[in-house]
Every structure is written in C-alpha cells, then in structure tokens.
C-alpha positions in Angstrom: 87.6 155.0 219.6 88.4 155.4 215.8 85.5 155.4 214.0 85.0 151.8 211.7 86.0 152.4 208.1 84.5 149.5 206.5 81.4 147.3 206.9 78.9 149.7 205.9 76.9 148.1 203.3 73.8 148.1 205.6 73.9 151.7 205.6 74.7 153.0 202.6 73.3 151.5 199.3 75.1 150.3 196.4 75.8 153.3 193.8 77.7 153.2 190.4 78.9 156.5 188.6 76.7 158.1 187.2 75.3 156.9 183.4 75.3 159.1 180.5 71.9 159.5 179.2 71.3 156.9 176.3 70.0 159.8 174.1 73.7 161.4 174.2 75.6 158.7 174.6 74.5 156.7 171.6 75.7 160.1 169.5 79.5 159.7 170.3 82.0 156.4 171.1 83.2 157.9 174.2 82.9 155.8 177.6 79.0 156.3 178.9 80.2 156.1 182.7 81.1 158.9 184.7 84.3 158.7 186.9 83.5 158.4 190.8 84.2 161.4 192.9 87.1 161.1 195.7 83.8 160.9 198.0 82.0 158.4 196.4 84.7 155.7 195.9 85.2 155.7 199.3 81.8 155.8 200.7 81.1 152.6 197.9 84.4 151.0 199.0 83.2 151.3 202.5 80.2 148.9 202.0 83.1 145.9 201.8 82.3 143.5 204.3 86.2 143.0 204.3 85.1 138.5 205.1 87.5 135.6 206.2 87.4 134.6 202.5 87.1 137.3 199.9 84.5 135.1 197.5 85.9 138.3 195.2 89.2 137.5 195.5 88.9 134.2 194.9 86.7 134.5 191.3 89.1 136.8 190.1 91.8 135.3 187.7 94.5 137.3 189.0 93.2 137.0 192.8 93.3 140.6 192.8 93.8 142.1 196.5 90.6 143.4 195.9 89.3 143.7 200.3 92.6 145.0 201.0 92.6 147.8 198.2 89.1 148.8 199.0 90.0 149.1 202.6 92.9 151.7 201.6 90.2 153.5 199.5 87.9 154.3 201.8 90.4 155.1 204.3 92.0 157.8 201.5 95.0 155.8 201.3 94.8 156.0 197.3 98.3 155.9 196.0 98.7 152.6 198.4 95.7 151.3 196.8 97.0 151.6 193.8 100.2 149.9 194.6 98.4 147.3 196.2 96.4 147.0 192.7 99.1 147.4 190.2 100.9 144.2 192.1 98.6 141.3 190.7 97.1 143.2 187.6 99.5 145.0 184.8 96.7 146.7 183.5 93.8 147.8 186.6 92.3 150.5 184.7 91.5 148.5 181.6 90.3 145.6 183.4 88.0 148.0 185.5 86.7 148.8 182.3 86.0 145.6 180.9 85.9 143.2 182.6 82.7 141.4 182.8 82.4 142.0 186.7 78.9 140.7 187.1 80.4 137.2 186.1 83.6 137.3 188.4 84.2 139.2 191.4 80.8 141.2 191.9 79.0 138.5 190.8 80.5 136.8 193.6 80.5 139.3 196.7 79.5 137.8 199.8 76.8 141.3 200.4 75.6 140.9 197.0 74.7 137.2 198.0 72.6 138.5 201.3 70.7 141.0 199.5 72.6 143.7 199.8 74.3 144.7 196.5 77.8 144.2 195.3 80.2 146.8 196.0 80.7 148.5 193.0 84.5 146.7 192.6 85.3 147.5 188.8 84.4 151.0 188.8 87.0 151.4 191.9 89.2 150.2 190.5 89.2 151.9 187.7 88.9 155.0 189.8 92.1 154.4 192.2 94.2 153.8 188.6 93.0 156.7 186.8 93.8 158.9 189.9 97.4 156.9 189.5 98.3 158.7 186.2 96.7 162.0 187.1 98.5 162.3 190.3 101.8 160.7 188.6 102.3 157.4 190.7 102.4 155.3 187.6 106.3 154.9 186.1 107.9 153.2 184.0 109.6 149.7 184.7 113.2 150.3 185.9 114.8 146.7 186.7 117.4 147.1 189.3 120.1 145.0 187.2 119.6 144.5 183.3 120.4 140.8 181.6 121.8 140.2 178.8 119.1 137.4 177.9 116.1 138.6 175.3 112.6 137.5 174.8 110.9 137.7 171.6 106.6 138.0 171.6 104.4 137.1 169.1 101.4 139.4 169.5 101.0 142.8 171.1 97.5 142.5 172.8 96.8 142.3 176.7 98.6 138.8 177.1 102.1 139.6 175.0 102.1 142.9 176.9 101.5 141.6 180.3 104.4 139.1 179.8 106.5 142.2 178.1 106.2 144.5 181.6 106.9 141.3 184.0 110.1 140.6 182.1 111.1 143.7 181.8 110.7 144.6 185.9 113.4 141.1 186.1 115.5 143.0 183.8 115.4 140.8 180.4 115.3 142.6 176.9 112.5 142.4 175.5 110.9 142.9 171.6 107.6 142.6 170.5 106.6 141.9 167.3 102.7 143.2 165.9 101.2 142.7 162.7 99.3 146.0 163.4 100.4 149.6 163.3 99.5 150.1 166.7 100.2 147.8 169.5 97.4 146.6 172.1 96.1 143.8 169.6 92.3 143.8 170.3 91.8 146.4 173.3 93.4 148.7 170.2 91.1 147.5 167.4 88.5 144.8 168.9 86.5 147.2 171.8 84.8 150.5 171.4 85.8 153.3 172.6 82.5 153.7 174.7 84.0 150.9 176.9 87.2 151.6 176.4 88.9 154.6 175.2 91.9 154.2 173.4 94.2 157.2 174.9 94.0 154.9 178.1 95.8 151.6 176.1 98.3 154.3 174.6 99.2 155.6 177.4 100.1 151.9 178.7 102.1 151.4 176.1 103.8 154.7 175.9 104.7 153.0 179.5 106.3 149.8 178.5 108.2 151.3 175.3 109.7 154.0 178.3 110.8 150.7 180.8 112.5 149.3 177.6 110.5 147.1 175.7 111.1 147.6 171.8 108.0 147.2 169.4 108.0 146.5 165.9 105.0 147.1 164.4 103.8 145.8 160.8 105.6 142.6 161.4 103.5 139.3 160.4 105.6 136.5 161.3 105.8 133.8 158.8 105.9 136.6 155.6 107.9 139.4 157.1 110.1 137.4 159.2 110.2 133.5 159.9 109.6 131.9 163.1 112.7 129.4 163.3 114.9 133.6 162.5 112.8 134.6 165.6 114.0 131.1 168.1 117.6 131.8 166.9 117.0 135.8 167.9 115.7 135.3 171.2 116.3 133.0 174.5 113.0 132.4 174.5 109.8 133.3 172.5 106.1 133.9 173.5 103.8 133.0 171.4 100.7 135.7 172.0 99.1 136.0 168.8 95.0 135.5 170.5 92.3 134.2 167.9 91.1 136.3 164.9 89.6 133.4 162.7 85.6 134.4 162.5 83.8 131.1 162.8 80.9 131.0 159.7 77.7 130.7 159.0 76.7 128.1 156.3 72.8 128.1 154.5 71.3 129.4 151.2 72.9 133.2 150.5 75.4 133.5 153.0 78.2 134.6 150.3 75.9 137.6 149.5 77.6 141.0 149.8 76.5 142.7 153.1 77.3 139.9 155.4 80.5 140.8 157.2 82.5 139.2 160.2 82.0 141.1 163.5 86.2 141.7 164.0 86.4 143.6 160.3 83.4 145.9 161.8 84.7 146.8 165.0 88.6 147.2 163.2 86.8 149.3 160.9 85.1 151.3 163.4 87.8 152.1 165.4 90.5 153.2 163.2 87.8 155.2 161.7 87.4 156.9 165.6 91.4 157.4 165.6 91.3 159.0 162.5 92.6 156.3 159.8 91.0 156.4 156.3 89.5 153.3 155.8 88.3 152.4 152.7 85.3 149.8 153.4 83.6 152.7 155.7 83.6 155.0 153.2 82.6 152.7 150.3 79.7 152.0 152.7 80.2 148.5 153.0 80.7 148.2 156.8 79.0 151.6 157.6 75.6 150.5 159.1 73.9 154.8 158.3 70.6 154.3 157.8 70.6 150.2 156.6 68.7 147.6 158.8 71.4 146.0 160.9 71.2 142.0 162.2 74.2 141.0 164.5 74.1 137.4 165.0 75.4 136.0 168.4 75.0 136.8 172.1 78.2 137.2 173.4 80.6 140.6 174.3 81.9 140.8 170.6 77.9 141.1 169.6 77.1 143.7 172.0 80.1 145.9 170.6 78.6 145.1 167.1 75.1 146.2 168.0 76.2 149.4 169.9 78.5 150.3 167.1 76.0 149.6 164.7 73.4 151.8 166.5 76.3 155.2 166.8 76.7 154.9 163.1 73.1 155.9 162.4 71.4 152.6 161.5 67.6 152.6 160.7 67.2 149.6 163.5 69.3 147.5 164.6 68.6 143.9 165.9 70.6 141.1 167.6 69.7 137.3 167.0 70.3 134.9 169.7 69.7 130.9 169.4 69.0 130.9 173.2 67.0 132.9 175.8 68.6 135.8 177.6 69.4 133.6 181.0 71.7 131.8 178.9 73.3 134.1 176.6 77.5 134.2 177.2 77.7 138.1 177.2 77.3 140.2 179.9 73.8 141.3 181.2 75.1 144.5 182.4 75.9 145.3 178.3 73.1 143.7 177.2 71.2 146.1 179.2 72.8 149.2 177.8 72.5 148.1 174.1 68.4 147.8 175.4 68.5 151.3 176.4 70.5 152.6 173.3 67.4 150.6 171.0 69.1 147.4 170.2 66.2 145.1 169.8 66.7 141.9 170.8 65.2 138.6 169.7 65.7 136.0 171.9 65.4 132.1 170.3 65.9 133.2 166.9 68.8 131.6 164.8 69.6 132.2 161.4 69.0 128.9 158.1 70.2 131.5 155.2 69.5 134.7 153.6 67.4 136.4 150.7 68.6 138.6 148.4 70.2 138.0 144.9 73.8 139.2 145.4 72.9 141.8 148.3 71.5 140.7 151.2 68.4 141.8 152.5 67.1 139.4 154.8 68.1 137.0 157.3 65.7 133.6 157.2 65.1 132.9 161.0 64.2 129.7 162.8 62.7 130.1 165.8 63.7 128.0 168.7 62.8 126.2 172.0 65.2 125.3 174.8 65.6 121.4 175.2 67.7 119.0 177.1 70.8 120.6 178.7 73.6 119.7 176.5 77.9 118.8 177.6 78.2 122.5 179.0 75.2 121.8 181.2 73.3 124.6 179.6 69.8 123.6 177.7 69.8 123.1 174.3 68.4 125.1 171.4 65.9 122.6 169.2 63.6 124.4 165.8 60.0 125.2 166.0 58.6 123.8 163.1 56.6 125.5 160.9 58.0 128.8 162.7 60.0 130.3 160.5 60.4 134.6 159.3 62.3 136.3 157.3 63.7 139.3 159.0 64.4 142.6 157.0 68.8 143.1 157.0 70.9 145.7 154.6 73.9 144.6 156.4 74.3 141.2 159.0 77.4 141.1 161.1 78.2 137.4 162.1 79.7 137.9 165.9 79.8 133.9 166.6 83.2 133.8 168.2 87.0 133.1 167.1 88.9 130.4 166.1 92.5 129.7 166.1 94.9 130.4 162.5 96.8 127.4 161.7 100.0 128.7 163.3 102.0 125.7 161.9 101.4 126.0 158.1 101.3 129.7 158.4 105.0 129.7 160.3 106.1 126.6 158.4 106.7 124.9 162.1 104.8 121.5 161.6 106.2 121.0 165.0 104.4 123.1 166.6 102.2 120.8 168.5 98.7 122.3 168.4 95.3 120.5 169.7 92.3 119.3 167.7 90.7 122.6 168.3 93.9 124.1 166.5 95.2 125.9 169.9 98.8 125.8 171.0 99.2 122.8 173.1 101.1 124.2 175.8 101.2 124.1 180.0 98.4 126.2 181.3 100.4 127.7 184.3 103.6 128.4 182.9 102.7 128.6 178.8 105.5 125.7 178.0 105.1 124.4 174.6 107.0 120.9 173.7 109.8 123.2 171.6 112.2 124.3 173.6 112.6 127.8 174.6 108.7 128.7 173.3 105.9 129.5 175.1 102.2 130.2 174.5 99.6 132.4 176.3 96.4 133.7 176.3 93.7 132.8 173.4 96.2 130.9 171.5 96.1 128.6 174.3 92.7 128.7 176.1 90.4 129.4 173.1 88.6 132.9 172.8 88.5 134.0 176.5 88.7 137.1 178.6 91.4 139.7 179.0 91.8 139.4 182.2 93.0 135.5 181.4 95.0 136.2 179.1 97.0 139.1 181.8 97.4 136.6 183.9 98.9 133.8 181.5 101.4 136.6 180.4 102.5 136.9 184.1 102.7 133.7 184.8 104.4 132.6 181.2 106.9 135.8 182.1 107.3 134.5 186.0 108.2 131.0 184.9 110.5 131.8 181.8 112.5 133.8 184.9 113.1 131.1 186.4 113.7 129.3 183.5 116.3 131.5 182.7 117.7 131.5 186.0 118.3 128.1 186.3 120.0 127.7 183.0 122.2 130.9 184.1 123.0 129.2 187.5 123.8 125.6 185.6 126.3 127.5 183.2 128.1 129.4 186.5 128.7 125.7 187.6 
C-alpha cells in the first residue's frame, strides 16, 4: 500500500525557514527569511490536513487552490504545483511574501485551530514559485489569437498589472500608463526590500512587457496626457491608480520641519537601495542616522517605517499606537520582527502636537485607555487625564494610512462619479464605473487595502471587460 502523503501534522511540527539573526539582518534591506529546502517544503506541506472545506481556501481573496497545491508539493510534483498556483494568483511569489498570512489563510487552517500549528502556507508558496523561474516554468503570456481591441490602465501597481496579464492571455492589446519610472506602483516603491526584494517585481514585469503589454512610464494623466485622449485611445480603460494621499495629523507644531509622511520615507528608501540619487536622503531630511525616530500608527505601512528607520542607523526608534497590541491593524508576525530588530513600542500612546521651534524634537503624547467598542466593533481609545509626556523625536514619520486623490478635478472628469470617501464608485466584482467603457480596481475602489485584493479585482475587472468585449464583438457580427 502506498505510503499516505498528507495528514501529517501530528507528527511533524510546524517549521518556517529559517530567520536571519536580527543582529545581521537589521544591517542590510535584504529579505530576513531563508528559502525552504526541496525537503522541507514537502515535509511542512505534508502537515495539510487536506479537509472537506479548506477554511484556507475560503479566507483567501483569490480562493487560492491552496490543499490541492500543497498535496502536489509534498508529493514532488512542483512544476504542477506551480501551475495549479499561478491559475488563481498572477503574482504567487509576491503574495507569499507579503501577504499578511496570519490574518487570511493561516490564520484560518483547520490544524492551526486544534492546536496544532498552521502549515506554513505563504512560505510554500513562495517556495514552489521561486523554484518556477529557476527551473524555467514561468513564460510569458502567448494568447492563441490576438484582437484588435486595446485596453488602456491607469496605474502600474499589483491591481493594473494583474488586469494587464489576464487581458493579455485573451489576446487584447494592452498599454499601461505609470507616473513612475519604474512600473510595480507600490511593491516597486512602497515595501522594503527586507520583505520584498525588488529583482523579484522586475522580473514580473520583464514578464508582462515579453507577452505584449506596452508601458509608458513618466505618464501622469491629467498633465501629460488627458483622460477623455485616453477613452478615445482605448476600448476600454482601467482605472488602477491605488491611494497615495497621506492622511494628517493636526495639533500645536505639526508644520515643523522633521515631520514627514510615511509613503515619501519608504519612496526615498528604496530608490536610494536601487541606486537612485535622491536628494531628501542626502540632505538628511528623511535619513533617520543617528536622530530619535517616532513612527505614528500601527498598521503594515508603520512597521516598514520603523524597520527602515532602524537599517538606516537611528539612535532609537519608537512606534506610537492609540490602541493596545490586540487591536493594532498590522500584522503580529511584523510587529514581532520590528521587536526583535529594537523597535520599541508604546502601546496606548497617541500624539496632541509637537515641541520644537521650527524643528521638531518632540512628539506631546496622550496616553490612552480602551473604552466602549466603537462601529468597527473594536474598543475605543478615550485620554487619560493628567497623563500626558513629551517624547524625545529628530524626525516623526506619520504612517496613519491613505486617502484617495480627487481623480475628477485632477482629470477634469466631474463625471466621474466618486463616493463620499472620494473612491471610485464602481461595481465591486467586475470594476464597472457609471461611464462607459471605464473601470476601477483595487484601492481606488475599496479604500487602502491588501495586494492580494487588489490582484484579484484586476482579474476579475480583466475577466468581465472580456466578456464585455465579446458581447459587443458578437452584437456587431449580427
């Protein structure tokens, strides 16, 4: 009798690759995990319990095949796993990477509920796709009949480029258009290298440019080129531009020099790691050497901030959250290895202003107490009176999220219908705005969100323009 593949978790113990020591790693931006051994991913893939209904699949946005792609790894079946992978999810090896796993499929895994540990699903997957491109089982998109029908997208980040490959396999033209100088929108310029390095976006889109799709880089739309030129360009257009608008911080001082948003930081940081000269780095006005560092905020885009912060040589750096660490958005699994790099975290704290004439150098904290649970179900944040600090900062980076550009007056489209939060109004399974012919996707639509979201609204928007298309192809043959 063959011998069972699967169902080991009782035997063998959860294991993720191995970590580089904090010490080292907080030297240098390059990832801090080690790549599973051949061995390793299949003994760990082995521990799926392969049940009735994958809890993992289900908590995934893209329903990734994730039982059935674990079952081909540990049986050595890699380049099918992969295959099996690559059918729900453009981009497996970034989203290995990055996304937040403990929050979505781990966090969800029927062992991991019975005490057993997850299987280790991101790091798998990341695994199967980087053996992909070593072993040359990743090609480029070659549709078996091309159209004569183009599509036009606004934004070349993880949703425009998901949308640009699943057009491209139905054989539409395709042109995206980037107000960067490199595509990949914020896996390019908004995450570290130590989560994810950028040779493995390039290579991606190295991919897409070889199936076809045309990039034009240093485009804003709305200065460069309008948006009604684009419409008349294209059979349909995508709008895919995400959220870059910092949100603020009001109180006494905060126009003093030294308080920066979190996006100009991390943009500044990693064309400075891909070899740009950048101007604010070396004028040392977002170079964090030696200064006392406060990020502000507890989500993903904070933890980049502090780690960044804390590879760049600060003297200390220090993150300021308004609730405790139960309810803080970002993931505990980061949170953890900013802790081990010597963030310092102070939980309850939220900022009323800042000291310092026209340089900052402190941040005026309240301390807080969680209250009542508020709309979102999570307890609210209420002052402690008469608890106040001020906490020593050279240089505060406000990472409190993103809000939408006003798309309308900057494309001179009033309408463009968007909603009161200032996000395209459009249809949240196939991207349909109310103009004709234009979609939406991504954080444009949905508000700052993950990548993995906004992968799946580019497939989906892609999916249904095809059969857009189609049907206005088969109406014109009548």
């Amino acid at each position: 009798m063959a011998k069972q593949p699967m169902l080991k978790f009782v035997q063998v113990e959860r294991d993720m690759p191995e970590k580089r020591n904090s010490d080292t790693r907080r030297t240098d931006y390059n990832e801090i995990y080690a790549e599973f051994a051949k061995a390793k991913a299949e003994e760990q893939a082995s521990r799926c319990s392969q049940c009735g209904v994958p809890y993992c699949q289900t908590h995934c946005p893209l329903h990734n095949n994730i039982p059935d792609w674990l079952m081909l790894t540990a049986t050595g079946r890699l380049e099918e796993a992969y295959l099996t992978s690559q059918a729900t999810n453009t981009f497996p090896e970034i989203c290995g990477r990055i996304c937040p796993q403990d929050r979505l499929c781990e966090g969800n895994c029927v062992i991991e509920q019975s005490g057993h540990g997850t299987v280790t699903i991101g790091s798998v997957e990341k695994y199967i796709t980087d053996t992909a491109w070593e072993n040359g089982w990743v090609k480029p998109v070659v549709p078996a009949v091309e159209r004569s029908e183009s599509v036009g997208i606004i934004g070349a980040g993880p949703g425009g480029l998901a949308a640009a490959d699943r057009l491209r396999q139905a054989g539409i033209q395709v042109t995206v258009y980037d107000r960067h100088d490199r595509a990949g929108g914020l896996l390019t310029y908004g995450i570290p290298g130590f989560k994810l390095e950028k040779d493995v976006v390039m290579r991606r889109v190295e991919q897409l440019k070889a199936s076809g799709v045309e990039i034009v880089q240093n485009c804003n739309v709305g200065e460069d080129m309008s948006f009604d030129d684009l419409r008349s360009k294209h059979s349909a257009i995508i709008i895919a531009t995400g959220v870059y608008k910092s949100r603020d911080l009001a109180g006494p001082g905060a126009g003093n020099d030294g308080i920066v948003k979190a996006i100009d930081y991390l943009t500044c940081s990693n064309r400075r790691n891909m070899g740009d000269t950048v101007a604010e780095f070396d004028s040392g006005e977002l170079d964090a050497s030696g200064k006392k560092v406060v990020v502000i905020g507890g989500g993903d885009t904070a933890m980049d901030c502090v780690r960044t912060a804390i590879r760049q040589g600060a003297e200390s750096v220090k993150c300021l959250y308004r609730r405790d660490r139960a309810n803080m958005p970002g993931s505990q699994r980061e949170t953890q290895n900013a802790e081990e790099e010597g963030v310092i975290f102070e939980w309850l704290a939220a900022p009323k202003g800042f000291t310092g004439d026209s340089n900052v150098d402190g941040v005026m904290v309240q301390k807080m107490r969680l209250g009542q649970p508020d709309a979102s179900g999570r307890q609210s944040p209420e002052v402690i009176e008469g608890a106040d600090y001020v906490e020593p900062a050279d240089l505060v980076i406000k990472a409190l999220g993103f809000e939408p550009e006003d798309l309308p007056t900057l494309w001179n489209t009033d309408e463009l219908e968007v909603t009161r939060w200032g996000t395209v109004l459009a249809d949240f399974t196939t991207g349909k705005t109310k103009l004709d012919g234009v979609y939406a996707v991504g954080d444009i639509v949905r508000g700052a969100s993950l990548v993995v979201w906004a992968i799946k609204d580019g497939r989906d928007c892609a999916d249904a323009i095809i059969a857009d298309l189609n049907a206005s192809a088969s109406v014109a043959a009548e």
